[in-house]
Backbone atoms as SQL, in Angstrom:
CREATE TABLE atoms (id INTEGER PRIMARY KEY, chain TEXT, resi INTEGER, resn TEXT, atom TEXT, x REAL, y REAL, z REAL);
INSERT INTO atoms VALUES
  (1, 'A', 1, 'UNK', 'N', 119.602, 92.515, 181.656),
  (2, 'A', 1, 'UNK', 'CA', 120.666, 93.326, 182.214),
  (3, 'A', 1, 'UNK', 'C', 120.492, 93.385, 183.739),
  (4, 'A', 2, 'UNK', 'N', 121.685, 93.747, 184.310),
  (5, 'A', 2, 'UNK', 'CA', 121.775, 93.013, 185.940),
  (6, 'A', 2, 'UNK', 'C', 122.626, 94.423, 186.291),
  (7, 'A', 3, 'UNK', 'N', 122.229, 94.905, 187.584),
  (8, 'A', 3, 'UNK', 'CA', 122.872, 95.978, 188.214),
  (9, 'A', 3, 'UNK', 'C', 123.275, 95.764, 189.421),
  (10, 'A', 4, 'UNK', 'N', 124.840, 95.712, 189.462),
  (11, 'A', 4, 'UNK', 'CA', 125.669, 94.895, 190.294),
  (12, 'A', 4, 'UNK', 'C', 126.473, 96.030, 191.561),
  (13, 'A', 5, 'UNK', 'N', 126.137, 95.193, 192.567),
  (14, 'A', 5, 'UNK', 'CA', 126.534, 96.327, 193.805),
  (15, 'A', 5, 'UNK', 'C', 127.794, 95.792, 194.104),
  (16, 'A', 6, 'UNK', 'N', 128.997, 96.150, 194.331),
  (17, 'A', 6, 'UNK', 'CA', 130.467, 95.404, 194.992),
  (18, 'A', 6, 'UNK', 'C', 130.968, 96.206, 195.669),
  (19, 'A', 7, 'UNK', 'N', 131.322, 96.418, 196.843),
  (20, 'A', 7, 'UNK', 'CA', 131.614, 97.196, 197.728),
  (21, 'A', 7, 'UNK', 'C', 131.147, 98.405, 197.315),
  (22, 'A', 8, 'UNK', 'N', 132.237, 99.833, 197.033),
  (23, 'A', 8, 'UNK', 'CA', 131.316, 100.831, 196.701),
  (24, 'A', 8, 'UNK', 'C', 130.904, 100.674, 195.706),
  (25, 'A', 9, 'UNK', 'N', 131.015, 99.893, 194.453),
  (26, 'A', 9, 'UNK', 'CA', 131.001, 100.331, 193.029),
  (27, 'A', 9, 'UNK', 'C', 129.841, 99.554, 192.474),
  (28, 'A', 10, 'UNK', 'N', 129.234, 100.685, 191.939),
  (29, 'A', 10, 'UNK', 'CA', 127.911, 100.223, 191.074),
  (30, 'A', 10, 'UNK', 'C', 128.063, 99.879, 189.719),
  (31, 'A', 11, 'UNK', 'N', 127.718, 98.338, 189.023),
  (32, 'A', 11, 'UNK', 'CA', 127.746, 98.369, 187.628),
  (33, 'A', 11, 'UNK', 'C', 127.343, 97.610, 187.034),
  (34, 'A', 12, 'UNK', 'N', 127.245, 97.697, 185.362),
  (35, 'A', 12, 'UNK', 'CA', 126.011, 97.257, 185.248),
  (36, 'A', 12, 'UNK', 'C', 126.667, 96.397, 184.200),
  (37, 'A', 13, 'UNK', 'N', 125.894, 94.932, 184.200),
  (38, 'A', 13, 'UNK', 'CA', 126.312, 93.748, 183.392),
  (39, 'A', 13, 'UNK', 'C', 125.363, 93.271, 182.300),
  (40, 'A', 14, 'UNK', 'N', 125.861, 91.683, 182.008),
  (41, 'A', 14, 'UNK', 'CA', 124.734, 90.738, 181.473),
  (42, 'A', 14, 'UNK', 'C', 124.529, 89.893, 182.484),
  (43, 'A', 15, 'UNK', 'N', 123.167, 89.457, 182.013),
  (44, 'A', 15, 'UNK', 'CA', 122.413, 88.544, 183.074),
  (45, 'A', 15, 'UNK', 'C', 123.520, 87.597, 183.148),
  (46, 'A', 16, 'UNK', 'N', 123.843, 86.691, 182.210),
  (47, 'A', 16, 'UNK', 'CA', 125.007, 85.580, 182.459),
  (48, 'A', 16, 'UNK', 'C', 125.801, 85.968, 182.903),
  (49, 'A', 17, 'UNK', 'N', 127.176, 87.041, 183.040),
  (50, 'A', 17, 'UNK', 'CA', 127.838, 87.537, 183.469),
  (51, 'A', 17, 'UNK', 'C', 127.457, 87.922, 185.242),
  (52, 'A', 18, 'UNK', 'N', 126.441, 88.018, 185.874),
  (53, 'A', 18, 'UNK', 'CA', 125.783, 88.509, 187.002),
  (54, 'A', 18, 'UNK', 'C', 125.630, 87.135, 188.042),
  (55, 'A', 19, 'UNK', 'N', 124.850, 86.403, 186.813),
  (56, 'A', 19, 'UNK', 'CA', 124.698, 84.939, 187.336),
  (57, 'A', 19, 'UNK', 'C', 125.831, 83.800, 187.807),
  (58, 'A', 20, 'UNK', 'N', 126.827, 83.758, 186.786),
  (59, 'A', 20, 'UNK', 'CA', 128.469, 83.609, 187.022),
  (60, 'A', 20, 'UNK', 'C', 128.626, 83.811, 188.156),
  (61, 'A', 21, 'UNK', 'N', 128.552, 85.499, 188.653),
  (62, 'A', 21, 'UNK', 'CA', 129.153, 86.269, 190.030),
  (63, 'A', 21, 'UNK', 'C', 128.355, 86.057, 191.073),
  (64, 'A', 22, 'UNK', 'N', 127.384, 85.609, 191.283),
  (65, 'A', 22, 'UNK', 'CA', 126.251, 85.098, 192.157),
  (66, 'A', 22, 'UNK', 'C', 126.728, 83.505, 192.683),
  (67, 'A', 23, 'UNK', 'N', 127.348, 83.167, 191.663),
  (68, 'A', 23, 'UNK', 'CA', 128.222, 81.430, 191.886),
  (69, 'A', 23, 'UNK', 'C', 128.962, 81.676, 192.292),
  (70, 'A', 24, 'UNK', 'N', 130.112, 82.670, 191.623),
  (71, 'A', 24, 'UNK', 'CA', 131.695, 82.404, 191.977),
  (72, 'A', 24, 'UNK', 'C', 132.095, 83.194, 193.341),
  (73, 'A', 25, 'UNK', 'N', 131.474, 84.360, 193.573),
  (74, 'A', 25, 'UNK', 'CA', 131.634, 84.983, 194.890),
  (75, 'A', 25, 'UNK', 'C', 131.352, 84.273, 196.161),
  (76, 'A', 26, 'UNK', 'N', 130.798, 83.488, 196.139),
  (77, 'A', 26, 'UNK', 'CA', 130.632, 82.762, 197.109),
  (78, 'A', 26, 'UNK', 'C', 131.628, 81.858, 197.602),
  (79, 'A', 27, 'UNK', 'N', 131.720, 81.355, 196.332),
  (80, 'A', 27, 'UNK', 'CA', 133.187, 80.254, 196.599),
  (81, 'A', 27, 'UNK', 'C', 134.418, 81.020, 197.217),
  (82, 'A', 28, 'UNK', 'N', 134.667, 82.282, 196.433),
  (83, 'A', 28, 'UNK', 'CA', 135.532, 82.861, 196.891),
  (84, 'A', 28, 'UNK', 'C', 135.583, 83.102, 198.561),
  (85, 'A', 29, 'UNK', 'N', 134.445, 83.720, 199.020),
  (86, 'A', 29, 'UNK', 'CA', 134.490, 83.710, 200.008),
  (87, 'A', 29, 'UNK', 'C', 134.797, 82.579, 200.964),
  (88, 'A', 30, 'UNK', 'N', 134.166, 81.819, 200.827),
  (89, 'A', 30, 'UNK', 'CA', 134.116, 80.656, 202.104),
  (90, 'A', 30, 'UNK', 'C', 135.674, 80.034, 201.703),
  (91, 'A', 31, 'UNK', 'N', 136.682, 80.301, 200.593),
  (92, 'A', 31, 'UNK', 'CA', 137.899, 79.508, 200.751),
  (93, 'A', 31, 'UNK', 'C', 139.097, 80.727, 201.487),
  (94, 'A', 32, 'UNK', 'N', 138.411, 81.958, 201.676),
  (95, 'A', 32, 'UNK', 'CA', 139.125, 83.122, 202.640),
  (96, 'A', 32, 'UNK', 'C', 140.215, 83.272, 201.733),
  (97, 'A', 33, 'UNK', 'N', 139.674, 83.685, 201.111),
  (98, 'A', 33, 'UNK', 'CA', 141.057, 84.219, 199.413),
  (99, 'A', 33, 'UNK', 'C', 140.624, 85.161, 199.376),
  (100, 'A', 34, 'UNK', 'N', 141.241, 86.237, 198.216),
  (101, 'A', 34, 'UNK', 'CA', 140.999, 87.199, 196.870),
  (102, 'A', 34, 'UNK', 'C', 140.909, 86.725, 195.466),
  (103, 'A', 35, 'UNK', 'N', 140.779, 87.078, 194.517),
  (104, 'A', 35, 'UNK', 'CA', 141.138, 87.017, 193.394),
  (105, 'A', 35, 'UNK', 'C', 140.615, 88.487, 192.371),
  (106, 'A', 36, 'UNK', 'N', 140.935, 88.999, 191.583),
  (107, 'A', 36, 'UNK', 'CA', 140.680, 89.733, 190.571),
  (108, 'A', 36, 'UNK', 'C', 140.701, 89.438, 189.491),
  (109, 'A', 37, 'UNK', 'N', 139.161, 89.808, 188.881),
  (110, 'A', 37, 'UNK', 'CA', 138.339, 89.387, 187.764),
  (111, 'A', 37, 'UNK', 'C', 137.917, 90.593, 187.084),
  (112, 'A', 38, 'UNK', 'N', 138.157, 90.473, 185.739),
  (113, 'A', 38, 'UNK', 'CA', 137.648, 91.244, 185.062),
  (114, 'A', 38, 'UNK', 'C', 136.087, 90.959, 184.142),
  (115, 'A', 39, 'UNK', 'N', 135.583, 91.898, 184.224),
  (116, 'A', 39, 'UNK', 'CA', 134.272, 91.899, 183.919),
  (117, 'A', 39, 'UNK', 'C', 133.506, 92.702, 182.773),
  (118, 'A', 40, 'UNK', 'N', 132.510, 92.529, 181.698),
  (119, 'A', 40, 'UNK', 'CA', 132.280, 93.449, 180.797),
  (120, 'A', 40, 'UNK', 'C', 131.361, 94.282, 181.606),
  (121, 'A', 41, 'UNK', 'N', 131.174, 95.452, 181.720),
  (122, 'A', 41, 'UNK', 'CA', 130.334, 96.429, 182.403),
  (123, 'A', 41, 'UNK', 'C', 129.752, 97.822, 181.464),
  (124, 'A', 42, 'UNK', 'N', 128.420, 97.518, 180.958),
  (125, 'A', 42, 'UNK', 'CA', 127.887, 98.687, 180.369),
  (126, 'A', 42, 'UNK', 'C', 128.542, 100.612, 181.083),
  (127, 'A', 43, 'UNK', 'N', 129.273, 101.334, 180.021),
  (128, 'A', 43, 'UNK', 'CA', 129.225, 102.659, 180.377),
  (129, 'A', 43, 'UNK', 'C', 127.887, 103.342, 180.801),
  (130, 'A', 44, 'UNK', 'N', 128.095, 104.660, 181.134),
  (131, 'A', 44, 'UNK', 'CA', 126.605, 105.893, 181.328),
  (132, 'A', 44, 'UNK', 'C', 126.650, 106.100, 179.196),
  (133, 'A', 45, 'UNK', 'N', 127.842, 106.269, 178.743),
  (134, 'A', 45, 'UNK', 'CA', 127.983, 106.405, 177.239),
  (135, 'A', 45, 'UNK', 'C', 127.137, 105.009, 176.181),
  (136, 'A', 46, 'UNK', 'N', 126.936, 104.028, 176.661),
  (137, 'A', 46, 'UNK', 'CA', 127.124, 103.024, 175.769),
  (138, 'A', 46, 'UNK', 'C', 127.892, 102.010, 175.790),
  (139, 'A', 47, 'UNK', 'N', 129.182, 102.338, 175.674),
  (140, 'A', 47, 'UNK', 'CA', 130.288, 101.994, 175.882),
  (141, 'A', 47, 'UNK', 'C', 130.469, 100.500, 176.154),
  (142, 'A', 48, 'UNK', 'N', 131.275, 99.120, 176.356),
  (143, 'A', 48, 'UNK', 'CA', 131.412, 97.935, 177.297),
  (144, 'A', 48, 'UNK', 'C', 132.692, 98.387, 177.588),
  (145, 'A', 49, 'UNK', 'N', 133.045, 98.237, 178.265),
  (146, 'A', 49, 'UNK', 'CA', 134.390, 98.335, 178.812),
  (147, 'A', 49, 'UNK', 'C', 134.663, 97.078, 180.047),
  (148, 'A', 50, 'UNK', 'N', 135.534, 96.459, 180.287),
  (149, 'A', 50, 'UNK', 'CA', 136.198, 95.856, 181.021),
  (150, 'A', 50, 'UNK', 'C', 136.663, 96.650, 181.956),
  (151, 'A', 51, 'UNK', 'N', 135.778, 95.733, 183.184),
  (152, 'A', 51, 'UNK', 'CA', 136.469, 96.873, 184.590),
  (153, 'A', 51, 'UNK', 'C', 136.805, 95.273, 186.018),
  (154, 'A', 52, 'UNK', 'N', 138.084, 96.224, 186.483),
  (155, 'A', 52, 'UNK', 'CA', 138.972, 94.836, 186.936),
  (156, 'A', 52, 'UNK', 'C', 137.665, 94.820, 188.881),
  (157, 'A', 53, 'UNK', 'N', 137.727, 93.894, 189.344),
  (158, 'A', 53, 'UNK', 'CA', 137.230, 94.006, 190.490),
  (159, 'A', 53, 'UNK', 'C', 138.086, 92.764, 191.462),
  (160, 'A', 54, 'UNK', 'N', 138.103, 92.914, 192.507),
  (161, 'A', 54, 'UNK', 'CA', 138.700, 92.601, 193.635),
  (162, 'A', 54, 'UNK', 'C', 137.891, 92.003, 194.562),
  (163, 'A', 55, 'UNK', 'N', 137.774, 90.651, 194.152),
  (164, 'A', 55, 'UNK', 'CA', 136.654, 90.098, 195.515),
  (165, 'A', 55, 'UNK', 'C', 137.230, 89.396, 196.000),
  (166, 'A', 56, 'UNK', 'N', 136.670, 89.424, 197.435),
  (167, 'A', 56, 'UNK', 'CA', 137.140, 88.593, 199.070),
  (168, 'A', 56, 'UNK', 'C', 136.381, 88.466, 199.539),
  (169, 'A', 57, 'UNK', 'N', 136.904, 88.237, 201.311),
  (170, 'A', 57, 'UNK', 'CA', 136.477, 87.665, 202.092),
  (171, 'A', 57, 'UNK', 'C', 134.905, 88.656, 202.288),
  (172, 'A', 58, 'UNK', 'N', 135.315, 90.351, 202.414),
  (173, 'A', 58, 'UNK', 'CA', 134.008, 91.226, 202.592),
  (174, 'A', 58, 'UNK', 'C', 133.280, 92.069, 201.531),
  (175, 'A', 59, 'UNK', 'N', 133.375, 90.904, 200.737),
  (176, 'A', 59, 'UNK', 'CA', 132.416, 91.828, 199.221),
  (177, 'A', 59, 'UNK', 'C', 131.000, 91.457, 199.672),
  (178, 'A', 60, 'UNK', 'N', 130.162, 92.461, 199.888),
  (179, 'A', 60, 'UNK', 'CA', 128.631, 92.116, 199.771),
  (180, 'A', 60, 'UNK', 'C', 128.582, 92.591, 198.306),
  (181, 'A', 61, 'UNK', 'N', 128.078, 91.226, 197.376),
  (182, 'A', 61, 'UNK', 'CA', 127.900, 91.417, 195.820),
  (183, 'A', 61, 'UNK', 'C', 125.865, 91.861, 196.105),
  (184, 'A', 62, 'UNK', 'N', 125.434, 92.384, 195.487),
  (185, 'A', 62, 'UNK', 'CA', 123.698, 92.665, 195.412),
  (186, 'A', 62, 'UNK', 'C', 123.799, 93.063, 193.655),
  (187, 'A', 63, 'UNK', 'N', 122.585, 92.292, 193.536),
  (188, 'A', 63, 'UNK', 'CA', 122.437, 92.164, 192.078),
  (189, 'A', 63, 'UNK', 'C', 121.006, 92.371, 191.506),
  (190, 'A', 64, 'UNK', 'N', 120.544, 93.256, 191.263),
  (191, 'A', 64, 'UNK', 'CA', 119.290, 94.199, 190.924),
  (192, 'A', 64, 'UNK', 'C', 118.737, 94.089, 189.025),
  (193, 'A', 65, 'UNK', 'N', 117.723, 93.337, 189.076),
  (194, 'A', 65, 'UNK', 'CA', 117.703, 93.621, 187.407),
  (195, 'A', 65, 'UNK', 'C', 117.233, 94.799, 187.096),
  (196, 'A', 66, 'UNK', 'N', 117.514, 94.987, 185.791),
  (197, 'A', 66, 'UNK', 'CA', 117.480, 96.927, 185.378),
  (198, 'A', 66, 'UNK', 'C', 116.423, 96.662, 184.571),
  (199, 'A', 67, 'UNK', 'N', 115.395, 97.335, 184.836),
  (200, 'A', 67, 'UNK', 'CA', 113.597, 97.556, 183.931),
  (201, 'A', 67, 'UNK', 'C', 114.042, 98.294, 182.688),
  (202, 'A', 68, 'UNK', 'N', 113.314, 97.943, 181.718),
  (203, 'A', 68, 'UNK', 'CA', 113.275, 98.822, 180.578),
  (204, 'A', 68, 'UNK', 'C', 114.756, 98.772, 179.823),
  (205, 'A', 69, 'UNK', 'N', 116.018, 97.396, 179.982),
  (206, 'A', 69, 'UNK', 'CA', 117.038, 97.116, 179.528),
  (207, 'A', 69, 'UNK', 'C', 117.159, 96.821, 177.752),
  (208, 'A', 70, 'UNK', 'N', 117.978, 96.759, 177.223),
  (209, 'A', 70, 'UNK', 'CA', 117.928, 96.789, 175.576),
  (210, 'A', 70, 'UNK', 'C', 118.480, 95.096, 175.539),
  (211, 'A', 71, 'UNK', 'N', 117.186, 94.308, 175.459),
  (212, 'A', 71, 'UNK', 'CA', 117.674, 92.650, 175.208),
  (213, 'A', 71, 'UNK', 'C', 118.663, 92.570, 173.985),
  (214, 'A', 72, 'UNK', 'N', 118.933, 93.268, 172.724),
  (215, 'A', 72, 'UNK', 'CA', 120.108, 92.958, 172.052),
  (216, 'A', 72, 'UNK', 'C', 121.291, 93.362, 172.821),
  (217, 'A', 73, 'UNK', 'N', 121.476, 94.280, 173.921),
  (218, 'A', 73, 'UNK', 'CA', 123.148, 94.055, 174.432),
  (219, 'A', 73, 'UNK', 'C', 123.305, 92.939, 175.130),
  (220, 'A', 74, 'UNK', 'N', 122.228, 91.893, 175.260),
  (221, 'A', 74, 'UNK', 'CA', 123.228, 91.000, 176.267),
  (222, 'A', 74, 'UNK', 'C', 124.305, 90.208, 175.517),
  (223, 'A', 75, 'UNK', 'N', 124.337, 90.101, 174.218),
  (224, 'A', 75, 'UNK', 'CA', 125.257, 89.221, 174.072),
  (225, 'A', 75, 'UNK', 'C', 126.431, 89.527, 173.744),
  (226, 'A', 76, 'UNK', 'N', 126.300, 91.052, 173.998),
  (227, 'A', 76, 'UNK', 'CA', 127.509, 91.422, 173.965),
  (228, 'A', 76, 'UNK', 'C', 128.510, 91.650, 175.426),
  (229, 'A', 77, 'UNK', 'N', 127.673, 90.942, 176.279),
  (230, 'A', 77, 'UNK', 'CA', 128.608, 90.988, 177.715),
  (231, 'A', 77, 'UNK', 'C', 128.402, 89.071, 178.007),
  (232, 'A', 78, 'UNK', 'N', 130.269, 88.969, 177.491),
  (233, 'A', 78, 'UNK', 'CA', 130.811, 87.551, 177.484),
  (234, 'A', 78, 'UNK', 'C', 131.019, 87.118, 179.217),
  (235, 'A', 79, 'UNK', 'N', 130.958, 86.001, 179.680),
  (236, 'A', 79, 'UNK', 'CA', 131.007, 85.498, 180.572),
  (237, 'A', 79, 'UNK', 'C', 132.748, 85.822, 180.759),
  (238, 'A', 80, 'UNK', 'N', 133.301, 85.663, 182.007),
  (239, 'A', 80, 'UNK', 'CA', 134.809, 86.068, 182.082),
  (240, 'A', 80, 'UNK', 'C', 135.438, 84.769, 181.949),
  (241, 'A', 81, 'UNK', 'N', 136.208, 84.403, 182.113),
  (242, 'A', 81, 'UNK', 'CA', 136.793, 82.980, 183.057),
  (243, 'A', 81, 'UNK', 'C', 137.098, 83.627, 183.938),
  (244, 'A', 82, 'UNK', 'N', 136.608, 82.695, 185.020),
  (245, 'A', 82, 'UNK', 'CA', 136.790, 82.800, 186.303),
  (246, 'A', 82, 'UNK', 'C', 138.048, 82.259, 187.134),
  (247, 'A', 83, 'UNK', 'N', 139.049, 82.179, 187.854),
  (248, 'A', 83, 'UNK', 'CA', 140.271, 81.854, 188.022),
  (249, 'A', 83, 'UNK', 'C', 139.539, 80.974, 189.244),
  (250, 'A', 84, 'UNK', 'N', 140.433, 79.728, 189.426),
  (251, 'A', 84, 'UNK', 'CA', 140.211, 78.299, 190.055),
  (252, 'A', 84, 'UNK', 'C', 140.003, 79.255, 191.873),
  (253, 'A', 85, 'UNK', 'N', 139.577, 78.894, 192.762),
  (254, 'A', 85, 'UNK', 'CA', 140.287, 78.986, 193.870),
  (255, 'A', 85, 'UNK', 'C', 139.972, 77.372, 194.697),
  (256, 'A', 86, 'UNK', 'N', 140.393, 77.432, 195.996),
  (257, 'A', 86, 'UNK', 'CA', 140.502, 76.486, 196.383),
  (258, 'A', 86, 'UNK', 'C', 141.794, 75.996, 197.348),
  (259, 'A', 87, 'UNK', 'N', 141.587, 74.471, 197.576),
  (260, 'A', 87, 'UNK', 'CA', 142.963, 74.409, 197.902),
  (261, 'A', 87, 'UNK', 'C', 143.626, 73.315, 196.662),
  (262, 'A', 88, 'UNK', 'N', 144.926, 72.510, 197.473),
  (263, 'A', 88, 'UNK', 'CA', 145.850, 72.508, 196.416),
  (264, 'A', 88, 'UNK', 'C', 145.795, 71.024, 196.753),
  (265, 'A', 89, 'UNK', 'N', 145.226, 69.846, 195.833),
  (266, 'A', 89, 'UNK', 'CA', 145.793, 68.461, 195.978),
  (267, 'A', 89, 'UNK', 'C', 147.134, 67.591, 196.057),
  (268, 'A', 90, 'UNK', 'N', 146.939, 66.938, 196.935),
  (269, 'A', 90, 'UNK', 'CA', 148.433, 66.185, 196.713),
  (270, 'A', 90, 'UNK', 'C', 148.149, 64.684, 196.798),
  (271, 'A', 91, 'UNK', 'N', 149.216, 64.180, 196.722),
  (272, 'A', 91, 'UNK', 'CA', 149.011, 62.370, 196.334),
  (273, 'A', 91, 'UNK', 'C', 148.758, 61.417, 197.623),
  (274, 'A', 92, 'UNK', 'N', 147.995, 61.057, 198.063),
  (275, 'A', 92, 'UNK', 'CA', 148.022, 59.884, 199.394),
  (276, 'A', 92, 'UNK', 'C', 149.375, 59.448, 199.356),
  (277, 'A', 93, 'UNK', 'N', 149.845, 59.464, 200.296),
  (278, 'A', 93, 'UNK', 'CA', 151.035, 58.180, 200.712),
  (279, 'A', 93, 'UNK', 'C', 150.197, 56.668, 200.660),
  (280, 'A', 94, 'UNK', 'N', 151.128, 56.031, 200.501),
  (281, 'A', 94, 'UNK', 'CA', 150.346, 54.524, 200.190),
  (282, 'A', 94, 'UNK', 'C', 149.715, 54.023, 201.820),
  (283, 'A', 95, 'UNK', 'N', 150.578, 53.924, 202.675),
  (284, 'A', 95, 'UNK', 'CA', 150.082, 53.906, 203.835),
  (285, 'A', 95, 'UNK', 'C', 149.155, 54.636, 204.214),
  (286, 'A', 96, 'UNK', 'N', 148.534, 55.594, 204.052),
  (287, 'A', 96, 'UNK', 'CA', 147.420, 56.827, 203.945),
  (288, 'A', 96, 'UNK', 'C', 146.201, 56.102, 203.312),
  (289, 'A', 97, 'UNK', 'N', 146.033, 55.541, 202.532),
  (290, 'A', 97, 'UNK', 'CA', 145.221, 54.759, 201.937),
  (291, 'A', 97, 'UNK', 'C', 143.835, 54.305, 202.018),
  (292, 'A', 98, 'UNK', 'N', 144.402, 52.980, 203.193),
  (293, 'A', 98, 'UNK', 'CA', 143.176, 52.372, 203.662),
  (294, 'A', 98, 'UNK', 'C', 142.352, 53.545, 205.008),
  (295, 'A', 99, 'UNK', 'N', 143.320, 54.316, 205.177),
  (296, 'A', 99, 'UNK', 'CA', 142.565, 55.577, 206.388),
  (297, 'A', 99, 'UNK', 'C', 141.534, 56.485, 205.693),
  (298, 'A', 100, 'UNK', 'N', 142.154, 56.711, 204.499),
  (299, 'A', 100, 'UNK', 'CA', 141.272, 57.778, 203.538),
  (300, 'A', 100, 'UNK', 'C', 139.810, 57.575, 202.829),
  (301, 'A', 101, 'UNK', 'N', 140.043, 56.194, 202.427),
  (302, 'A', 101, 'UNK', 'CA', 139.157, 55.389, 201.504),
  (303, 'A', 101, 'UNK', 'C', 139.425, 53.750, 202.050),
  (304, 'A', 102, 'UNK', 'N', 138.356, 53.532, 203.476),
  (305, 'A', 102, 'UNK', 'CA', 138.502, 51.864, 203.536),
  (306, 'A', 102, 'UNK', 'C', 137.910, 51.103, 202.451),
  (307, 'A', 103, 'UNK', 'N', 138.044, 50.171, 202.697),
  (308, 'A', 103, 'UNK', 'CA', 137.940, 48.802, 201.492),
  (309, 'A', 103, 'UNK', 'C', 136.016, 48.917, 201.556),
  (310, 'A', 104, 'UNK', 'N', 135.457, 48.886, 200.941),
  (311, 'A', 104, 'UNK', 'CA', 134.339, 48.419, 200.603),
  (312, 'A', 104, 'UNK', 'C', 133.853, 46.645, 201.340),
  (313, 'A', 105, 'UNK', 'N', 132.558, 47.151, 201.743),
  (314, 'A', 105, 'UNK', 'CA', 132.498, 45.343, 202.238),
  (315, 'A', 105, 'UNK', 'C', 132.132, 44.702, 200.983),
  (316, 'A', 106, 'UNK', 'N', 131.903, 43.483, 200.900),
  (317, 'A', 106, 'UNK', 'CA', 131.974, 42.601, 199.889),
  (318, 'A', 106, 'UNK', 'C', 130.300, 42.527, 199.448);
């Protein structure tokens, strides 16, 4: 279990779920986007609940493992899908071609 810092909000995950956000926040950042992701997040009750979060350009994510965690909940916190970011491909013009990708020497 992983205790996850995102702007103000403290909460608490699965290791895979943590590890995911340790990858994908990054990307997010450096392509100067947003996106909102929902996440499984242990209650103070027990509880999992899905809680939506909002990451950008100024999320400092910090990710703390929690001592003394109950190893049967992790599998109950599923990895999310994560939504693409990036930019957007398009097709070379044919003339574009040999500028993009020259010929290989022989």
């Amino acid at each position: 279990m992983k205790r996850l810092s995102v702007g103000s909000q403290v909460l608490v995950t699965g290791n895979n779920v943590a590890e995911a956000l340790a990858i994908y926040v990054p990307s997010v950042e450096r392509m100067n986007t947003s996106v909102t992701i929902e996440i499984p997040v242990l209650e103070d009750n027990g509880d999992i609940v899905t809680h939506t979060l909002l990451i950008g350009r100024s999320n400092d994510l910090e990710i703390t493992d929690i001592d003394g965690a109950d190893p049967a909940l992790e599998g109950r916190f599923r990895v999310p899908d994560l939504p693409a970011v990036g930019g957007k491909a398009k097709a070379a013009e044919t003339s574009e071609i040999p500028i993009i990708s020259p010929a290989l020497p022989d």
